[in-house]
C-alpha positions in Angstrom: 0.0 0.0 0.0 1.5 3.5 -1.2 2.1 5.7 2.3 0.3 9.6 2.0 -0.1 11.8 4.7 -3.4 14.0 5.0 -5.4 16.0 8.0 -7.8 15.0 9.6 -9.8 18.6 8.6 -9.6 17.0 5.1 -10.4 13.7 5.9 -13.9 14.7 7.6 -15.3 16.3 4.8 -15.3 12.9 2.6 -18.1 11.3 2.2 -17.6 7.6 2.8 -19.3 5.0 0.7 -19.7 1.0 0.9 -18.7 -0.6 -2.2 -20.3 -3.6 -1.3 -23.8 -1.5 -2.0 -23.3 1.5 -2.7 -24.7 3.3 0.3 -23.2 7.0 1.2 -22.7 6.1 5.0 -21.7 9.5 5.8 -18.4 11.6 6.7 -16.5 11.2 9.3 -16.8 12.7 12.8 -13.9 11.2 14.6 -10.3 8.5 14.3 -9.6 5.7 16.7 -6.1 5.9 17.2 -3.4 3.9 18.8 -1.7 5.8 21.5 1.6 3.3 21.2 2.1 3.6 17.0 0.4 6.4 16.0 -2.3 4.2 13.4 -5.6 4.4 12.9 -7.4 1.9 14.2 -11.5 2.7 13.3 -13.0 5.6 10.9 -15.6 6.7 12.9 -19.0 8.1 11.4 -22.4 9.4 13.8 -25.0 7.6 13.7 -28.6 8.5 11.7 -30.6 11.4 12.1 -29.3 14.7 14.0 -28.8 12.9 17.7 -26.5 10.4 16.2 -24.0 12.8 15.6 -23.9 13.3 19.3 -24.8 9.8 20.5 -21.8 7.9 21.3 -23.7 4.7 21.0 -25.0 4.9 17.7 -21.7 5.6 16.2 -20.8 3.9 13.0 -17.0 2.3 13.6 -15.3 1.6 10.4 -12.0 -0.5 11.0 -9.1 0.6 9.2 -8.5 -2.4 7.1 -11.8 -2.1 5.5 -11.0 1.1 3.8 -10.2 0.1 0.4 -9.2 3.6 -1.0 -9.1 7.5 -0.5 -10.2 9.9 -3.0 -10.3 13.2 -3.9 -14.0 13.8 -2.5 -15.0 10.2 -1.5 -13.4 7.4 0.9 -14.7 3.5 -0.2 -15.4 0.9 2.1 -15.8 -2.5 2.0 -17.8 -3.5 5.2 -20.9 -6.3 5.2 -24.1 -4.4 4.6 -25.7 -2.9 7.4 -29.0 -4.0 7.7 -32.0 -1.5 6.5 -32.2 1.8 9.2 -30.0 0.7 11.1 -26.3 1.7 12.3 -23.9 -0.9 13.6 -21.9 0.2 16.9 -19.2 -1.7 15.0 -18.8 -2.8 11.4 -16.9 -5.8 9.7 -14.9 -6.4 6.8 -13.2 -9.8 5.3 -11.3 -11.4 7.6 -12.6 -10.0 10.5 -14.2 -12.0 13.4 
């Protein structure tokens, strides 16, 4: 994977979609990171509606290995499909248990 360095003011204003089905999940709010080496661990997006974006709970936790590229205006996903209305506290890709 080709190393880049960005902000996290420019990573927020992507919109992040699943290519697995093509839903716009939303733009990110906040980064899991690990204290020790510095990676990011989750992309993490609020949940629906206008609470969401304040509910801790309803969060939508993308892990790291799931994002499958960054783009100019959009980040892609791959993460199983969430099921219809509703936000996973945490998400999974392939090869995750």
């Amino acid at each position: 994977m080709k190393k880049f360095h960005t902000y996290f003011s420019t990573l927020k204003n992507k919109e992040v979609v699943n290519v697995r089905d093509g839903n716009a999940l939303g733009c990110i709010c906040d980064l899991e990171i690990d204290p020790c080496s510095g990676q990011i661990l989750r992309l993490i997006l609020p949940g629906e509606g206008f609470a969401g974006y304040f509910s801790a709970k309803k969060r939508l936790m993308i892990p790291w290995p799931c994002v499958e590229r960054i783009g100019d205006d959009v980040i892609l996903v791959r993460i199983d499909p969430l099921p219809e209305g509703k936000h996973e506290e945490k998400c999974r890709c392939d090869g995750e248990k």
